[in-house]
N, C-alpha and C positions, 0 to 999 in steps of 0.2 A: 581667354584666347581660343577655346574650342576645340577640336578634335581636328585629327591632321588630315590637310589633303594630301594625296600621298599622288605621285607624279611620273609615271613609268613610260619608257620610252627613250629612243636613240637623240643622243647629240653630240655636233661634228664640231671638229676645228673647224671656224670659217676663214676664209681669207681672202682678203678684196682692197684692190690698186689702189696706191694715193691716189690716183689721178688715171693715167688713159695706159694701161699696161704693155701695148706695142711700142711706147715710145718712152715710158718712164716704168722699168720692172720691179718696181718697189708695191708692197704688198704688207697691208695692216693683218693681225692678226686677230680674231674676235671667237664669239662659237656663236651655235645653232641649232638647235631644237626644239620642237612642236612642244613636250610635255616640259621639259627644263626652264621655257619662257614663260608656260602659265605658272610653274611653279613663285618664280620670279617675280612674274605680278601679282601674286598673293602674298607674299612675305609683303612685297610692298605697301601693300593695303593693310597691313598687319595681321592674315593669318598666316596661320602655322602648314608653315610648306613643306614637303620633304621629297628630293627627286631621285628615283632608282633606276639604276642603269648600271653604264659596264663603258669602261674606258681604257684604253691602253696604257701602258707602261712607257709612256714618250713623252716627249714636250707637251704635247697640246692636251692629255688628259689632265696634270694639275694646275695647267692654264683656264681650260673649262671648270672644274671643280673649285678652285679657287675662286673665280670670277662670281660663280653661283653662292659659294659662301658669305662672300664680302656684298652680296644680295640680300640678305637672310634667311636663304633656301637651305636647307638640311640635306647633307650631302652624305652623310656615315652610311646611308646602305649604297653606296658605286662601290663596286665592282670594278678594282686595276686588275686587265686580264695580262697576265706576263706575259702571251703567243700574239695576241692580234692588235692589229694599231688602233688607235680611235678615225675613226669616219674623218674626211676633209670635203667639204663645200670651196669651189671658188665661185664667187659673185662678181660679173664684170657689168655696168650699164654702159650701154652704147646708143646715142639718137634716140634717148629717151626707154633704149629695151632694158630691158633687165635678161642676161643671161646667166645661166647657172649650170655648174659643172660640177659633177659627182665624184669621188674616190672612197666609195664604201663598204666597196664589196667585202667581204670576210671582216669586217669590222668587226671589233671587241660588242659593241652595242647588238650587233645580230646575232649574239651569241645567248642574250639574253632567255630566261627560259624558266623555266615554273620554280625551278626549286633557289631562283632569286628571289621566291616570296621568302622571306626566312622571317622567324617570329620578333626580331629585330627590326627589320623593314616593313612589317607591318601593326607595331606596336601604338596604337593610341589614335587609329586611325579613321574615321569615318567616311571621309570621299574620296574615291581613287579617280584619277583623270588618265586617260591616253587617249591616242588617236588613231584613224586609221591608217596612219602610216608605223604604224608598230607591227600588225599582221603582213605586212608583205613583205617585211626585211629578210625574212628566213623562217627554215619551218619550227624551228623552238620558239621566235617570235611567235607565229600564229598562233602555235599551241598556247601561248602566255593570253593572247588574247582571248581564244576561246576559255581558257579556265578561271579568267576575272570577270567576261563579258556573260559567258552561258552555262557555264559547269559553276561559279559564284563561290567559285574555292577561299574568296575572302569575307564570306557570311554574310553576314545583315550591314555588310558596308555600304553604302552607295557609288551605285557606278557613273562615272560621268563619260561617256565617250565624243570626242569631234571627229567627225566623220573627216575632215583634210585631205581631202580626194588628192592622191598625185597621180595621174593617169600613164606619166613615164615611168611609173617602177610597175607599173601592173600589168601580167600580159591581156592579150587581147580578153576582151567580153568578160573579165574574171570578176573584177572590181563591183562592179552592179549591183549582181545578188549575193555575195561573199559582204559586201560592206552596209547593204542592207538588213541581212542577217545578223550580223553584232550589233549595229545602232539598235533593232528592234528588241536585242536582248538588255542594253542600255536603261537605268533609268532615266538620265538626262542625256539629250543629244543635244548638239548644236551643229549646225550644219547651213552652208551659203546657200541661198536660191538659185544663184550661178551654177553651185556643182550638181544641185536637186538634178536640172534640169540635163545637165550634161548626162549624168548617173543613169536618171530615173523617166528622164521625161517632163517633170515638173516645172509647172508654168507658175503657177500662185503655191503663196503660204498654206493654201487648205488642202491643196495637191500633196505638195510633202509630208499634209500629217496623214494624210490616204495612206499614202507609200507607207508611212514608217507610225502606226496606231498604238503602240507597242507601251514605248517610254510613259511616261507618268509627266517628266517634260519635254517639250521639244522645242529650241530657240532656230528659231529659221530666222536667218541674215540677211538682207538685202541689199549689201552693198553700202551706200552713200544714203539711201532712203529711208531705211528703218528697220525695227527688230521685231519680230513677233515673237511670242511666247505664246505656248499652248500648255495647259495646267491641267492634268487629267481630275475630273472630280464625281461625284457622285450621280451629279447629272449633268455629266458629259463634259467636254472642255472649255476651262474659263479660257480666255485669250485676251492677250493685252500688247499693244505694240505702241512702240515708243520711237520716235523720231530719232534718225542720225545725227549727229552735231555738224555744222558745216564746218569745214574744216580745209588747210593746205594739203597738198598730196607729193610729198616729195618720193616715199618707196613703202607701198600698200603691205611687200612681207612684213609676216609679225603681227599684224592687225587683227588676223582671226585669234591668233595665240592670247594677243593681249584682253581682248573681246572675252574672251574663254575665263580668264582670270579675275577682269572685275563679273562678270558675271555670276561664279563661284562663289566668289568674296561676298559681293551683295545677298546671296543666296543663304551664305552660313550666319551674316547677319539676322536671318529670320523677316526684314519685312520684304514685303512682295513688293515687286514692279524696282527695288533697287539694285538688284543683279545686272537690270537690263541698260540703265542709266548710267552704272560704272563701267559696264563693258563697251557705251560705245563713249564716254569719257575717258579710259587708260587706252583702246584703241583709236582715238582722234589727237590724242599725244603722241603714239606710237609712229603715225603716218608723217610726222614730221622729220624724221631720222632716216636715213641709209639703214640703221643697225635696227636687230629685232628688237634687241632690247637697250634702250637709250636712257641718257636721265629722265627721270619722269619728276614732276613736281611733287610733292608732299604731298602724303594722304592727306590729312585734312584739306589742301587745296582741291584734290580730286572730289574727294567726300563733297563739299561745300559744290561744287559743280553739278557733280550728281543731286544732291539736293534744292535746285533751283524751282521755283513757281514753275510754270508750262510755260508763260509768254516768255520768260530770262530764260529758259532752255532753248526756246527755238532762236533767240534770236544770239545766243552765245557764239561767237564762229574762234575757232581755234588756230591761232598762226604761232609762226617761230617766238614773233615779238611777244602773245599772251605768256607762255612758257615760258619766254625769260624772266616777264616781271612776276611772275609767278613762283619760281624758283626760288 
């Protein structure tokens, strides 16, 4: 099985309309977050996942924690804070938007904070994953991030950071060089070409690895078009990019999460270029759902996907119907 990825980071109760909420106020219950979905998609791929966080004492924390177990994510280091509630997300689309609405503040999850590493939460661990939505929740979050990302309080573990730019919780100009600064203490980043450029400026894949020289790897994302990978080596960066899967687009959240996961997954497997090929196969599943995280097919159907010749990969396109009969 490997050594654990271990998964730190805030997740909300989410909650989102059967149908169009001004006119029918009924309201699914689901959750939501960045590290808890990659966790999620590596259990599913069958590594050993374990998510650490801090959830309230209410309904929605052993709705989230439960959900995650019945995933095969490892839930025993969360953290029920008896004083603060868990986070809630409401999700509304409208005319094709996606809106989203926050209730976070003082949340159990931004309470999180160094001394949640406990030698129990960090037992048998090799890659730690968060993102950069862990640093801007509160200042014990930052501090958690700086002490795994640059002080390396969890040793010769590897660190995986996704940069997941939210530029609504960050104040002005802050985001930039604060999120630049941890990716570049990161061993593996992953990061959109989208947010490169919003962040940093960054037009191309060889821009972002300018910016961010750091990492040992760096997976820059391209949307719908493809992945690069930059593999630090002795002489200089190997690079290898691997085409998107065409695919349906019903709701793009959750796609970098899930990306993040096979990626990892392929990663802990030891061969090269399969990280990239499951990340954008568990993310081209993903984008078929409203929900981060939906049924996904069988590992082995995934596996078997990712392993296709070059010409069955490009021309593979992923719809509701594959996913069914795949199931």
């Amino acid at each position: 099985m490997g050594p654990v990825v271990l998964c730190v980071g805030e997740t909300m109760g989410l909650l989102t309309p059967v149908s169009d909420l001004r006119t029918e106020p009924l309201l699914h219950v689901h959750q939501a977050g960045a590290e808890s979905n990659v966790a999620a998609g590596l259990a599913h791929l069958g590594a050993r996942s374990r998510w650490l966080s801090r959830v309230g004492d209410d309904d929605f924390g052993p709705i989230i924690t439960g959900f995650l177990t019945e995933r095969g994510v490892d839930t025993a280091a969360v953290t029920v804070d008896p004083e603060r509630p868990t986070g809630l997300m409401v999700k509304t689309v409208r005319d094709g938007t996606t809106v989203v609405r926050y209730a976070r503040a003082g949340s159990a999850a931004s309470a999180l904070s160094v001394a949640d590493l406990t030698p129990s939460a960090v037992s048998e661990v090799g890659i730690c994953h968060l993102s950069g939505i862990t640093p801007v929740l509160s200042d014990s979050t930052a501090a958690l991030a700086e002490a795994i990302l640059c002080d390396r309080v969890l040793g010769e573990v590897t660190i995986s950071f996704d940069v997941n730019h939210r530029a609504q919780l960050w104040p002005p100009g802050a985001a930039a060089p604060q999120l630049a600064a941890l990716a570049n203490a990161a061993d593996i980043v992953l990061v959109g070409l989208d947010e490169a450029h919003d962040l940093w400026g960054c037009d191309t894949p060889e821009s972002v690895r300018e910016q961010l020289p750091d990492p040992a790897r760096l997976v820059v994302k391209d949307g719908a078009v493809a992945a690069h990978e930059f593999v630090r080596g002795a002489a200089g960066d190997q690079v290898r990019t691997t085409a998107a899967l065409r695919a349906e687009v019903i709701e793009v959240v959750g796609a970098g999460d899930a990306f993040a996961a096979g990626y990892l997954a392929g990663l802990s497997s030891g061969e090269e270029g399969l990280g990239l090929r499951l990340g954008h196969v568990l993310a081209a599943c993903t984008i078929q759902s409203p929900l981060d995280l939906p049924a996904w097919p069988p590992a082995s159907q995934l596996k078997h996907w990712a392993g296709l010749a070059e010409a069955e990969w490009r021309s593979l396109h992923i719809t509701p119907d594959v996913l069914q009969g795949a199931s």
